[in-house]
FILUM-171653 format. One record per residue: residue number from 1; residue in three letters; x, y, z of N, C-alpha, C, O in turn. Coordinates in Angstrom, 1 decimal. Last residue first. Layout:
N
     i    aa     n.c1     n.c2     n.c3    ca.c1    ca.c2    ca.c3     c.c1     c.c2     c.c3     o.c1     o.c2     o.c3
   NUM   Ala        X        Y        Z        X        Y        Z        X        Y        Z        X        Y        Z
...
***
This chain:
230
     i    aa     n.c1     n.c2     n.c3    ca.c1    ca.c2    ca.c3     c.c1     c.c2     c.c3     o.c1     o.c2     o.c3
   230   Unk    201.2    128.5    144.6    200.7    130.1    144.8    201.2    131.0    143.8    200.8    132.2    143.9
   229   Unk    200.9    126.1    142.0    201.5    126.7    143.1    201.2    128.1    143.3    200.9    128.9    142.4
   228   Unk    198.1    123.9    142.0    199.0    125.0    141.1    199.2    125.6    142.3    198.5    125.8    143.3
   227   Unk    198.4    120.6    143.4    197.9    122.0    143.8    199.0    122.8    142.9    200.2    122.6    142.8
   226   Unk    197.3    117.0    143.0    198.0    118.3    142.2    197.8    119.8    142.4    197.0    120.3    141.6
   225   Unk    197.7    115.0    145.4    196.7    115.8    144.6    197.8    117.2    144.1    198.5    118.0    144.6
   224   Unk    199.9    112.8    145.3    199.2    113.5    146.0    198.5    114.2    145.1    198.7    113.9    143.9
   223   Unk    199.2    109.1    144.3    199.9    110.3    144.3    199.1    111.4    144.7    197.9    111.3    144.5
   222   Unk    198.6    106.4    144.8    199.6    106.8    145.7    200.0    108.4    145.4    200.8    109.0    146.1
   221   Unk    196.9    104.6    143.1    196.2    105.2    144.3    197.3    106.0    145.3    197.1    106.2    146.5
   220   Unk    197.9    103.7    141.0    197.5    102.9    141.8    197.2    103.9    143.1    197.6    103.4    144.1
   219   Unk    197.4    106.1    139.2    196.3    104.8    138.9    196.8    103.8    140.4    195.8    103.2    140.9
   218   Unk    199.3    107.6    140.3    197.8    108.1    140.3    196.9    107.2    140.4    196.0    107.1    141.2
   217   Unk    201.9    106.5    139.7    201.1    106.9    141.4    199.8    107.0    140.9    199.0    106.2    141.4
   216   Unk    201.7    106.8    137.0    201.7    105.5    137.4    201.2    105.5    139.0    200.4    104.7    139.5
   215   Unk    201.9    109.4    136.4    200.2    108.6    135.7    200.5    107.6    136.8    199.5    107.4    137.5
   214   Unk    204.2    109.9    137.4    202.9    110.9    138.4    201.9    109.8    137.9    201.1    109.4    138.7
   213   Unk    205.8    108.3    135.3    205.8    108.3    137.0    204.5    108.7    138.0    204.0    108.2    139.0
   212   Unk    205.1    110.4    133.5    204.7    108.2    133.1    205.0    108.2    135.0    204.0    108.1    135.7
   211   Unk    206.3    112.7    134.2    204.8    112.6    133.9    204.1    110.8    134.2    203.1    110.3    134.9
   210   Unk    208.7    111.3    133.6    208.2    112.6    135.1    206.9    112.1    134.9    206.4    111.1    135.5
   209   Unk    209.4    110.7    131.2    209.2    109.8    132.6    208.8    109.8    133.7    208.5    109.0    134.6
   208   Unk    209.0    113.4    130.1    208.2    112.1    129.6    208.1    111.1    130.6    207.1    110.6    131.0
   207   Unk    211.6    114.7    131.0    209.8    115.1    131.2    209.2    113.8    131.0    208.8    113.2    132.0
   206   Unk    213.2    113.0    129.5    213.5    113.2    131.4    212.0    113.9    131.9    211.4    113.6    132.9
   205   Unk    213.0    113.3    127.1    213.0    111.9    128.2    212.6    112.0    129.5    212.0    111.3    130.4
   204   Unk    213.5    116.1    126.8    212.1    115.2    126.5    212.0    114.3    127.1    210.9    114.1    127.7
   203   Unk    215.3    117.0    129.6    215.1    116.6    128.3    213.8    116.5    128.2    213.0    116.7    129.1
   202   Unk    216.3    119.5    132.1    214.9    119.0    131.7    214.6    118.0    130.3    213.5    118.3    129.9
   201   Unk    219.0    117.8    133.2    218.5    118.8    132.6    217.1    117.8    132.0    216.9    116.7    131.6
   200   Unk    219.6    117.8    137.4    219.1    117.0    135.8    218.8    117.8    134.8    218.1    118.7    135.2
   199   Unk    220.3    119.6    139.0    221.2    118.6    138.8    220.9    117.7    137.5    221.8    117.1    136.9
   198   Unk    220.5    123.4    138.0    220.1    121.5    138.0    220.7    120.7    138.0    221.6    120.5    137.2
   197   Unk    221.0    125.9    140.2    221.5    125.3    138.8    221.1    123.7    139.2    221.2    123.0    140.2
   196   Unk    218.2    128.3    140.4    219.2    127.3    141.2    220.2    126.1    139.9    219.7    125.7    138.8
   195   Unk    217.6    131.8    140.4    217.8    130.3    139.4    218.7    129.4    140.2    219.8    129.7    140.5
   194   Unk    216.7    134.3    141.3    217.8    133.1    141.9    217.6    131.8    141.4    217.3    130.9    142.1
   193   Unk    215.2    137.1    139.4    215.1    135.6    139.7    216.9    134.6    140.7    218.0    134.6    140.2
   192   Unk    215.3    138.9    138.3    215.7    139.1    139.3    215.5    138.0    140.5    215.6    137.9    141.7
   191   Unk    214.8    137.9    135.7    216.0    138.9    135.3    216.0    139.3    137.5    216.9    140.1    137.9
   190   Unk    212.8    136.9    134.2    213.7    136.0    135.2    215.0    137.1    135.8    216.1    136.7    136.1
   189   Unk    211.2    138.1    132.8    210.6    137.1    133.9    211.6    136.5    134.5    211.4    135.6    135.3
   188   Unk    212.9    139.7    130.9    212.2    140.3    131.9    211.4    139.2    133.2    211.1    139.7    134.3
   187   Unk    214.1    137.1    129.4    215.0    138.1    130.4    214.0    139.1    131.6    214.2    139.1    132.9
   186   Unk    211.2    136.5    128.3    212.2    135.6    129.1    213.2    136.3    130.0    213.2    136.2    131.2
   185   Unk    211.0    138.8    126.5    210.2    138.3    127.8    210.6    137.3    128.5    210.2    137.3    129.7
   184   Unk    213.4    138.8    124.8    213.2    139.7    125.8    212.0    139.6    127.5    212.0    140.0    128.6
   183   Unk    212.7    136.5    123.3    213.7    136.2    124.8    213.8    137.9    125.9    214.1    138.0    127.1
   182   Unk    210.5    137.4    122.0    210.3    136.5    123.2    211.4    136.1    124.2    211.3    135.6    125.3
   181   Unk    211.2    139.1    120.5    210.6    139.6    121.9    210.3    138.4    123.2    210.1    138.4    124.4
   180   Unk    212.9    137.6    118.8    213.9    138.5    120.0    212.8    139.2    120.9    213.1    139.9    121.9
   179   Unk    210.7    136.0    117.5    211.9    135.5    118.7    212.8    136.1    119.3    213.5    135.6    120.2
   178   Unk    209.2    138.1    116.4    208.6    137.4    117.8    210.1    136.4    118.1    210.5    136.4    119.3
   177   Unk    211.6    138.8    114.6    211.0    139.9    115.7    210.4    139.2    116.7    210.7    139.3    117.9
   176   Unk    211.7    136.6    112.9    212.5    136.6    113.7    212.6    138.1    114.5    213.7    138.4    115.0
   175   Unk    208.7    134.8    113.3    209.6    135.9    113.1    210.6    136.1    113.5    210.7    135.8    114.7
   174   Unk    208.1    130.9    113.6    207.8    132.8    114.6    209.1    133.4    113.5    210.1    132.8    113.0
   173   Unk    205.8    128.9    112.2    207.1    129.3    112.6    206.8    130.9    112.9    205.9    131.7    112.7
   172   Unk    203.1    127.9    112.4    204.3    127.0    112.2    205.3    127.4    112.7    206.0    126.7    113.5
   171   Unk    201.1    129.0    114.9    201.7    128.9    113.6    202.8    128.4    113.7    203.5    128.4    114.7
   170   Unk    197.9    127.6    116.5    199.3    127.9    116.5    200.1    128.1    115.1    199.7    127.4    114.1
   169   Unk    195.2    129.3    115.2    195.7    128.4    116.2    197.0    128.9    115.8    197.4    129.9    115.2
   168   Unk    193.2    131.1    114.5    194.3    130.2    113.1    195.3    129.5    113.8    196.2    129.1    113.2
   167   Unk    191.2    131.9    115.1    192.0    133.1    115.1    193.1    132.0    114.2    193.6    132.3    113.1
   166   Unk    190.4    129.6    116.2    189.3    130.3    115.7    190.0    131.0    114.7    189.7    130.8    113.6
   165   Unk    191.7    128.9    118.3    192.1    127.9    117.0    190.9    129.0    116.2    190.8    128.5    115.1
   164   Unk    193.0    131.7    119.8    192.5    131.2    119.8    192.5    129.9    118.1    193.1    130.2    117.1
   163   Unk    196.0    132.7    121.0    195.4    132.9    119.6    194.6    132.0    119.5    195.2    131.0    119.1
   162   Unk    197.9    134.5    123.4    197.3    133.3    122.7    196.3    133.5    122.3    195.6    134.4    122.8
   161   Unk    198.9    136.1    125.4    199.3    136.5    123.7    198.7    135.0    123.1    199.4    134.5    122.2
   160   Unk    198.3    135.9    128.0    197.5    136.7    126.8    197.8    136.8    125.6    197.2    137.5    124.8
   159   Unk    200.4    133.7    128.7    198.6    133.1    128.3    198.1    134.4    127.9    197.1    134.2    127.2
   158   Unk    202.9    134.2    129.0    202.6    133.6    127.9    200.6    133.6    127.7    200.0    133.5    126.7
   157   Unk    202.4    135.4    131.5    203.5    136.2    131.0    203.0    135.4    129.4    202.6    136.2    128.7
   156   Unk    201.0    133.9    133.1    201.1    135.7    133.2    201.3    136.2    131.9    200.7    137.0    131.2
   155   Unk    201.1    131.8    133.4    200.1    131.5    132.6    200.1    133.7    132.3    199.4    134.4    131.6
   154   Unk    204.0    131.6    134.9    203.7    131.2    133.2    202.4    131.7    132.5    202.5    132.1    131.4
   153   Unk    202.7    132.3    137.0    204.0    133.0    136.1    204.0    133.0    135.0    203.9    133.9    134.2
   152   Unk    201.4    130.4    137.4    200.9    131.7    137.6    201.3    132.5    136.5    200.7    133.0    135.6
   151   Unk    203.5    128.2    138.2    202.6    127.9    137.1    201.7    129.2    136.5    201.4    129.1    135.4
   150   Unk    206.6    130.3    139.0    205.6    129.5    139.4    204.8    129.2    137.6    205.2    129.5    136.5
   149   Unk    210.1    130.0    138.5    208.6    130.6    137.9    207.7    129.6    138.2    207.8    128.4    138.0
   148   Unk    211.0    128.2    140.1    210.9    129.3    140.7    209.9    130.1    140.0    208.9    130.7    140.5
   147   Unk    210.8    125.4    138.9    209.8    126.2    140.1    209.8    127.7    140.2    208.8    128.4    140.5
   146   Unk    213.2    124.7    137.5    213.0    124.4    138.9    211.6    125.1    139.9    211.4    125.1    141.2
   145   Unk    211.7    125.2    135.3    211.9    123.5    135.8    212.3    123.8    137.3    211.9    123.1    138.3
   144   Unk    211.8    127.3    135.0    210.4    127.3    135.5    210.6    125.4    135.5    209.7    124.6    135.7
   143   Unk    214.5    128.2    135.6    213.7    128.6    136.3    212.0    127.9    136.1    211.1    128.0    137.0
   142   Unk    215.4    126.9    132.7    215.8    126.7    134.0    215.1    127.0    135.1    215.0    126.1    135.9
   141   Unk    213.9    128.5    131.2    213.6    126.9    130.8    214.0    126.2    132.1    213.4    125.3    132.6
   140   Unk    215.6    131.2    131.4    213.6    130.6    131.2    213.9    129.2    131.8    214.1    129.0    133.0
   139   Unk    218.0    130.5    130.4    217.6    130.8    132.0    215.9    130.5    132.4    215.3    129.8    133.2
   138   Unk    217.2    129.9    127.7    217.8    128.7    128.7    217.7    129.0    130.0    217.3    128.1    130.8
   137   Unk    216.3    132.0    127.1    215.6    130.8    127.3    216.2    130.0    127.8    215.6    129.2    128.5
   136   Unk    219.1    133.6    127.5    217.9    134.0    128.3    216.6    133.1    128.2    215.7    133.3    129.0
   135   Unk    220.8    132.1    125.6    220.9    132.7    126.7    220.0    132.4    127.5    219.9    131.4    128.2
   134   Unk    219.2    132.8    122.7    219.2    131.4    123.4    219.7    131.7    125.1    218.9    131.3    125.9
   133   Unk    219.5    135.5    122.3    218.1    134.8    122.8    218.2    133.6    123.5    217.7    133.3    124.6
   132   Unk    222.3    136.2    122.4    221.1    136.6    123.3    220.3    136.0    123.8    220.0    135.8    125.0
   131   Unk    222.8    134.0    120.5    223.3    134.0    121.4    222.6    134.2    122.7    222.3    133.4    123.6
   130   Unk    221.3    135.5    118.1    220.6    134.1    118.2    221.4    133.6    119.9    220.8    132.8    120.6
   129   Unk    222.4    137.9    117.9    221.3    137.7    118.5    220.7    136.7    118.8    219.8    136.6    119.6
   128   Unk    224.9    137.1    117.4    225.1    137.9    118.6    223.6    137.7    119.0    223.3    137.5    120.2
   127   Unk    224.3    135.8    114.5    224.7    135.0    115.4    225.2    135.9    116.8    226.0    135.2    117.3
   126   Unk    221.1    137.5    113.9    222.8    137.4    113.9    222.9    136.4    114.4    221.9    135.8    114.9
   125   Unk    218.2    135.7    112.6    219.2    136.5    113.4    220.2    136.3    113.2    220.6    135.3    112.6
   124   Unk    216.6    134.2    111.1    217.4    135.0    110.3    218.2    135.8    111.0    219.0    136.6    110.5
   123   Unk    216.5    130.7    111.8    216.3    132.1    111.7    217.0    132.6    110.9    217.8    132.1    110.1
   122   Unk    217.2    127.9    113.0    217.3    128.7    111.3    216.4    130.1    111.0    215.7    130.3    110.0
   121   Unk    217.6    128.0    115.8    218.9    128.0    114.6    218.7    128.6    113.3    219.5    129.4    112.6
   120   Unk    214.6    128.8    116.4    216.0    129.5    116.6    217.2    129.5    116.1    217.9    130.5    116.0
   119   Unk    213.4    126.1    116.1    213.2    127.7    115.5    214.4    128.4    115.3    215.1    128.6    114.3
   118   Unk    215.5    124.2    117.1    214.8    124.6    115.5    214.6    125.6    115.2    215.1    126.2    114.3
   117   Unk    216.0    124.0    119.8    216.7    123.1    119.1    216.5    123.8    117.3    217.5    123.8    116.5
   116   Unk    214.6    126.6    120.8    216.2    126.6    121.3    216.5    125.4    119.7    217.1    125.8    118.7
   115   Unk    212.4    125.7    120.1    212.8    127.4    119.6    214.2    126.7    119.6    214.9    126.4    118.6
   114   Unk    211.7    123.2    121.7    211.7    123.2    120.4    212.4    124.3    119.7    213.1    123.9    118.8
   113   Unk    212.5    124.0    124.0    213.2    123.3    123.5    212.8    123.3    122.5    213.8    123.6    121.8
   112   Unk    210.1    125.5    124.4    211.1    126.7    125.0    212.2    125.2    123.8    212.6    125.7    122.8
   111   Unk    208.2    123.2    124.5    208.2    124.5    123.7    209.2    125.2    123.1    209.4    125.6    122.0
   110   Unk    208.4    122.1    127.1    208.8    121.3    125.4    208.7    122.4    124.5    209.5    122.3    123.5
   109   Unk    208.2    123.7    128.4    209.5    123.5    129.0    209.6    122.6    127.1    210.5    122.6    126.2
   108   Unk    205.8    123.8    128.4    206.6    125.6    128.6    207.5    124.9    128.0    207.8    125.3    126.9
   107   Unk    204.8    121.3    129.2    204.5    122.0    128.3    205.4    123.1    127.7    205.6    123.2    126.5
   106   Unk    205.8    121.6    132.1    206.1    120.6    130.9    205.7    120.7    129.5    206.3    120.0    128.7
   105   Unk    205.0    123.0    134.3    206.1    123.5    133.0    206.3    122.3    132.3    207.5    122.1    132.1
   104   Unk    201.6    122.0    134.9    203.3    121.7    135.3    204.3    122.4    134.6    203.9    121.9    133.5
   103   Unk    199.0    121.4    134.7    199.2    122.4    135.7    201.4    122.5    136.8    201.9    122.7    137.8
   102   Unk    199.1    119.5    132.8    198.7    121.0    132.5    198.8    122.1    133.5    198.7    123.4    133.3
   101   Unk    200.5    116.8    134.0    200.4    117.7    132.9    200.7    119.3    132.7    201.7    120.0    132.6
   100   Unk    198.6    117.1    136.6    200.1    116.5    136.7    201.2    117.2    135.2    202.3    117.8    135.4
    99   Unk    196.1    116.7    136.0    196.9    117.8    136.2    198.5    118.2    136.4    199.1    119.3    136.4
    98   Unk    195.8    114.5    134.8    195.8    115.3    134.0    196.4    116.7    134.5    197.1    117.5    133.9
    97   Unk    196.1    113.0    137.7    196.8    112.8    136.8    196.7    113.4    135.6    197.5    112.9    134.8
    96   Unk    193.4    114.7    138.9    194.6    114.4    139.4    195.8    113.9    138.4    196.6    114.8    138.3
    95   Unk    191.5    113.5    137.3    191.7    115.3    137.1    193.4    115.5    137.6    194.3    116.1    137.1
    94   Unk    191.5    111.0    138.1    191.8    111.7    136.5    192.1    112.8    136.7    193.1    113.3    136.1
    93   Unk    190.4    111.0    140.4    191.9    110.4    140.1    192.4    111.0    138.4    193.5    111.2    137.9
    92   Unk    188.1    111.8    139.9    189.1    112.8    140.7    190.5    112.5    140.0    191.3    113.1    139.4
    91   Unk    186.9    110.2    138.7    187.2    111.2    137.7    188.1    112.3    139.4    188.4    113.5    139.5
    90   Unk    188.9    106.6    139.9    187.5    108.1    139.8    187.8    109.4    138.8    188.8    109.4    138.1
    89   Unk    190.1    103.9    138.0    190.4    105.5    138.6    189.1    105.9    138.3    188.4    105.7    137.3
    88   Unk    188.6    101.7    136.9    190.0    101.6    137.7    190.0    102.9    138.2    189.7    102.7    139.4
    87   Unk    186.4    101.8    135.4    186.0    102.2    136.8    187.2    102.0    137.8    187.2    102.1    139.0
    86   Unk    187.2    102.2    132.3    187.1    101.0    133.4    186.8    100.8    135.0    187.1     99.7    135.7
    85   Unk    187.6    104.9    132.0    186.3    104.3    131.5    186.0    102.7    132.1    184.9    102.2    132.3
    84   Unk    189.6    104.7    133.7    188.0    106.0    134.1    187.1    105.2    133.2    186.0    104.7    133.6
    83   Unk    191.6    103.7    132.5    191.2    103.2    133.7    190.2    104.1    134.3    190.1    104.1    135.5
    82   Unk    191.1    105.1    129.9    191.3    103.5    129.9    190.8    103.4    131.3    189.7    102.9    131.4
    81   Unk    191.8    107.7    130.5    190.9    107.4    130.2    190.3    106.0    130.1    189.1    105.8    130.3
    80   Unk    194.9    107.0    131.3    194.0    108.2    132.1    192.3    107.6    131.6    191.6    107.0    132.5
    79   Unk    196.2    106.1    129.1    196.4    105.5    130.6    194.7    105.8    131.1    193.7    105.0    131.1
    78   Unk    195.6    108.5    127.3    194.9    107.3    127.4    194.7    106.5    128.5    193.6    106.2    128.9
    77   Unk    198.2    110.2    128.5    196.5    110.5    128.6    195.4    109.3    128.3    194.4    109.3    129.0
    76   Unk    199.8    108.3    127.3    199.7    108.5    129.2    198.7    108.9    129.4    198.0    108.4    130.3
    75   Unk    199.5    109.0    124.8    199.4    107.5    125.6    199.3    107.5    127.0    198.8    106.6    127.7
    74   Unk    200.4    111.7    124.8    198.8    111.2    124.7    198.8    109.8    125.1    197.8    109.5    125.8
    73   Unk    202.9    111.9    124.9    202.4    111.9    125.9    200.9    111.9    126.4    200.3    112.1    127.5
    72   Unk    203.2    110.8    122.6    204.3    110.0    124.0    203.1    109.9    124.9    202.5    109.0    125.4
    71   Unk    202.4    111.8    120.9    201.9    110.8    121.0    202.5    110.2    122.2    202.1    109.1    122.6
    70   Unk    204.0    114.4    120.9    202.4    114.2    121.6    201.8    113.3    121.4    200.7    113.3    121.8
    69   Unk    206.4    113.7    120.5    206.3    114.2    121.9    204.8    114.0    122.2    204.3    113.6    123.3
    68   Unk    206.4    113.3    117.7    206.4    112.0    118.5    206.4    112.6    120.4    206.4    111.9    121.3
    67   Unk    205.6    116.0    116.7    204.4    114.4    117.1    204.4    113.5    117.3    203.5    112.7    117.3
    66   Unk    206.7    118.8    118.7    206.5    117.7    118.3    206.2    116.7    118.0    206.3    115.9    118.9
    65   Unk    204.1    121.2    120.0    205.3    120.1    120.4    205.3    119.6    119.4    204.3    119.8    118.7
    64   Unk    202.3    122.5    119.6    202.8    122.6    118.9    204.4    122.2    118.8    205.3    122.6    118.1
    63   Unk    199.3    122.8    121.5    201.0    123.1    122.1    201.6    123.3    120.8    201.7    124.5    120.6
    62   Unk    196.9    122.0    120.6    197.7    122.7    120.6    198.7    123.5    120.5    199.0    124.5    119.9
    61   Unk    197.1    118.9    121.8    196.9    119.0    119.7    197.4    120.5    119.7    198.3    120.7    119.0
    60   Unk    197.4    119.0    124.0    198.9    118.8    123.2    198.3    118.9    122.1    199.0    119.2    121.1
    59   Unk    194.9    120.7    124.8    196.0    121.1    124.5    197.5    120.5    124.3    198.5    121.3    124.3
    58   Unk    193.2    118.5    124.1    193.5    119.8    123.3    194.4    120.9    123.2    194.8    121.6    122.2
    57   Unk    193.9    116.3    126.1    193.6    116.5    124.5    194.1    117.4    123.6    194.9    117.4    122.7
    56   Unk    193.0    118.2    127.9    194.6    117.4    128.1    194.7    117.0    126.3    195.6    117.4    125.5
    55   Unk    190.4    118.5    128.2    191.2    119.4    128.0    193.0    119.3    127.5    193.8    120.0    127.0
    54   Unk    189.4    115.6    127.4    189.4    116.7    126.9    190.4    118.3    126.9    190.9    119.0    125.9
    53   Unk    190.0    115.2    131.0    190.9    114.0    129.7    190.5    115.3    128.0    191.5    115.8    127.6
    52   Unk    188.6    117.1    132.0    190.3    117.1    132.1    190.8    116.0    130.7    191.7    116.1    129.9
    51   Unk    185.7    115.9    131.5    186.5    117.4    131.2    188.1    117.1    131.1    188.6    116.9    130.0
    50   Unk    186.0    113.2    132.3    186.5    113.2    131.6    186.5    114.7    130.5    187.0    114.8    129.4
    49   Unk    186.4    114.2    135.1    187.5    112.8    134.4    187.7    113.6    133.5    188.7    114.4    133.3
    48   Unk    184.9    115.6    135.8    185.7    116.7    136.1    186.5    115.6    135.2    187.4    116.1    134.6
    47   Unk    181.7    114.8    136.4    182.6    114.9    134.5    183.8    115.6    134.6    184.1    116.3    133.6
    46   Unk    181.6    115.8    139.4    180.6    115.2    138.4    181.4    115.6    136.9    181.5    116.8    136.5
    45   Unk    182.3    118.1    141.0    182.4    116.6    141.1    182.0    116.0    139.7    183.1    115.8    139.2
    44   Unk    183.6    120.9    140.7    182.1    120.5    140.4    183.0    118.5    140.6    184.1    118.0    140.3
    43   Unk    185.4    123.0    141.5    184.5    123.2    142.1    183.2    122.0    141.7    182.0    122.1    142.2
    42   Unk    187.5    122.8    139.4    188.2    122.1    141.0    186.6    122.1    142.1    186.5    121.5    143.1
    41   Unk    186.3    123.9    137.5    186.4    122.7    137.6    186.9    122.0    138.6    186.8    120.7    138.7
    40   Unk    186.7    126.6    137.0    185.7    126.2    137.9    185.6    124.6    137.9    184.5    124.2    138.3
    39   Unk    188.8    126.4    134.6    188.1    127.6    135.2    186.9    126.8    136.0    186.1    126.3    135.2
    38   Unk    190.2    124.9    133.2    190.2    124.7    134.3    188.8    125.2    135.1    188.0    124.7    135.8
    37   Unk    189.9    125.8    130.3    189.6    124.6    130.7    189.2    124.2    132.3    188.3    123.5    132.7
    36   Unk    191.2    128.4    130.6    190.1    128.0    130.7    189.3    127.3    130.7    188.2    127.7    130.9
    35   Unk    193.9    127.4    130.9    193.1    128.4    131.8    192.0    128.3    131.9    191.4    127.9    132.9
    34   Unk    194.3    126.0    129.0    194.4    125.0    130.3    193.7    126.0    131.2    193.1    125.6    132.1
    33   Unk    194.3    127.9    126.7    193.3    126.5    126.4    192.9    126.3    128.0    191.8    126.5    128.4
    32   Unk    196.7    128.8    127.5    195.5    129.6    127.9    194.3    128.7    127.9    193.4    128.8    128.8
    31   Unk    198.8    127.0    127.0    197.9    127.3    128.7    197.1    128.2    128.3    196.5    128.4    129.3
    30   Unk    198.3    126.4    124.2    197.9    125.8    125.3    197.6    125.9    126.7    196.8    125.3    127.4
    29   Unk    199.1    129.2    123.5    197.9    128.6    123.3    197.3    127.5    124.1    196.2    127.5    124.5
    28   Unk    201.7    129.5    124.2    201.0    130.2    124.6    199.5    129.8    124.4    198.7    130.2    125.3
    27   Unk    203.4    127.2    122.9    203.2    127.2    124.6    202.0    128.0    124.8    201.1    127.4    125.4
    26   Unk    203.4    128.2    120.3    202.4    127.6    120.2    202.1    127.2    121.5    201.0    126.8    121.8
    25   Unk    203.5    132.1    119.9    204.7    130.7    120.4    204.0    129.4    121.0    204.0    129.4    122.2
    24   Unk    202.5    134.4    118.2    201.9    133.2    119.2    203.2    132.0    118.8    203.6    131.4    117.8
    23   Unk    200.6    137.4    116.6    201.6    137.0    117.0    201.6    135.2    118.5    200.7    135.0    119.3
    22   Unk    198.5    138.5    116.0    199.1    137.7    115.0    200.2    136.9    115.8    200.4    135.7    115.5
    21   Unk    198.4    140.5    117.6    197.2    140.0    117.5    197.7    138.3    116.6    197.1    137.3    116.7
    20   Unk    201.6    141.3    118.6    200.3    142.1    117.8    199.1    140.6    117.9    199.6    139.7    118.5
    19   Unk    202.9    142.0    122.1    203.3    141.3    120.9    201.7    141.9    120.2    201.0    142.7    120.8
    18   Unk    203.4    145.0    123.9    202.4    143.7    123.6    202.7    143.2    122.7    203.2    144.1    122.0
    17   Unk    206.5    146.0    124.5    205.5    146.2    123.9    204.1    144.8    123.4    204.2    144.0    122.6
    16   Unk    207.9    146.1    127.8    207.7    145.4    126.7    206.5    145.8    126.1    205.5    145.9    126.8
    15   Unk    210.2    148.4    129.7    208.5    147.7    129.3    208.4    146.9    127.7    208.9    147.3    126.6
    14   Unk    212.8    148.7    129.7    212.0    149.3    130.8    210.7    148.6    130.7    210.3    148.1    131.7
    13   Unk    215.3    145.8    129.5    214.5    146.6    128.6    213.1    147.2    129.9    212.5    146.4    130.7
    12   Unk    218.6    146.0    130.6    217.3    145.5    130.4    216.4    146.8    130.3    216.4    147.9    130.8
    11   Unk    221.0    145.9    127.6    220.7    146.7    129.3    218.4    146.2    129.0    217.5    146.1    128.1
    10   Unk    223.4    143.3    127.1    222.3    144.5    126.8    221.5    144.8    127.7    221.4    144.1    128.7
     9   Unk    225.7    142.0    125.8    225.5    142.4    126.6    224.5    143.3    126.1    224.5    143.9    125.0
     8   Unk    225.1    138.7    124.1    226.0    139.8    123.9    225.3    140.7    125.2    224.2    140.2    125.7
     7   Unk    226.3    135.3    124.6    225.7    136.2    124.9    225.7    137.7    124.8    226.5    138.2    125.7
     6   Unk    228.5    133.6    122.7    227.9    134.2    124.1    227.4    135.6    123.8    227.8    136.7    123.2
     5   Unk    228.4    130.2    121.7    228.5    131.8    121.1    228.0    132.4    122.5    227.2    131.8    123.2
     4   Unk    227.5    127.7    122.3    229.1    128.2    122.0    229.1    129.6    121.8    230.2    130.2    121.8
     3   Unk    226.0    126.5    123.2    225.7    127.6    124.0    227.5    128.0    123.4    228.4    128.5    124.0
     2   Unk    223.9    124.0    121.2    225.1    124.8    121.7    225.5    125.9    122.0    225.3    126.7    121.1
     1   Unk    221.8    121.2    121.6    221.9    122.6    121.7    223.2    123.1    122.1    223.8    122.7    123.1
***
């Protein structure tokens, strides 16, 4: 990714208009999937394994990562299911290690890179607007790897504009209108934000290991339980 062109100046925008019914940056579908996947499931003992191994399923078939990214990280979801169906891990320990996943910007964070590396180059924007946008997803991408956008945040600002698979799931490629609303929603979620600068940048690698690390505590019994942040 090259940040050679800068940013053009523009005064932030008072309210954003709803994206339309049609509209979906394939992140958005998966947390919403993870919303409701979740919904009352921290409250039932019993099939929470292999609910979560399901939900974890569907939403990388979702996401609209790339398919060597969702096989990376379906093999770790296997991990998950291999040692549940082997009585190695309780369906706690699963929910635990699925959440590690779905209740993380790693998802957000493979998304936001895809636009940045592909959508976004071969668009049809200026090169002043493809500047803009990339800009302000990079501040995105930055903020919600370090936290400061909580998981909340995310599920605020991206989980109503998702498109059920009913509605025609994720689409291949965005407009180049949904890619300047979407950095405009990027600029509005971070725009009073204290972004801390990284010492690691988020790669695919660098997520993929994150995750292979949290599976690997999980299965032997050392990792803490996964709380979505306030």
């Amino acid at each position: 990714m090259s940040d050679d062109e800068s940013p053009a100046a523009h005064s932030h925008p008072a309210s954003l208009k709803p994206l339309s019914a049609g509209c979906l940056v394939p992140v958005f579908l998966a947390l919403a999937v993870m919303a409701v996947a979740y919904v009352g499931l921290r409250k039932i003992v019993d099939n929470t394994g292999p609910w979560a191994l399901q939900a974890a399923d569907k939403a990388l078939l979702d996401s609209g990562i790339p398919e060597v990214q969702r096989t990376a990280f379906g093999a770790e979801i296997e991990r998950l299911r291999v040692a549940l169906d082997s009585e190695e891990a309780d369906p706690g320990d699963v929910f635990n290690g699925v959440a590690g996943l779905l209740e993380s910007p790693i998802l957000p964070l493979l998304v936001v890179d895809d636009v940045l590396d592909r959508r976004l180059p071969a668009s049809g924007l200026t090169a002043e607007e493809k500047a803009e946008v990339r800009s302000t997803l990079i501040r995105f991408r930055a903020g919600a790897d370090a936290q400061v956008l909580k998981y909340q945040d995310l599920v605020a600002l991206l989980g109503p504009l998702a498109r059920t698979e009913e509605e025609g799931g994720p689409q291949a490629e965005l407009s180049d209108a949904e890619l300047l609303e979407m950095g405009e929603r990027a600029r509005a979620a971070t725009a009073d934000l204290d972004i801390p600068k990284l010492d690691t940048e988020p790669t695919y690698e660098v997520l993929l290991q994150r995750y292979r690390d949290h599976v690997d505590a999980v299965l032997a019994g050392k990792a803490p339980r996964i709380e979505r942040s306030r």
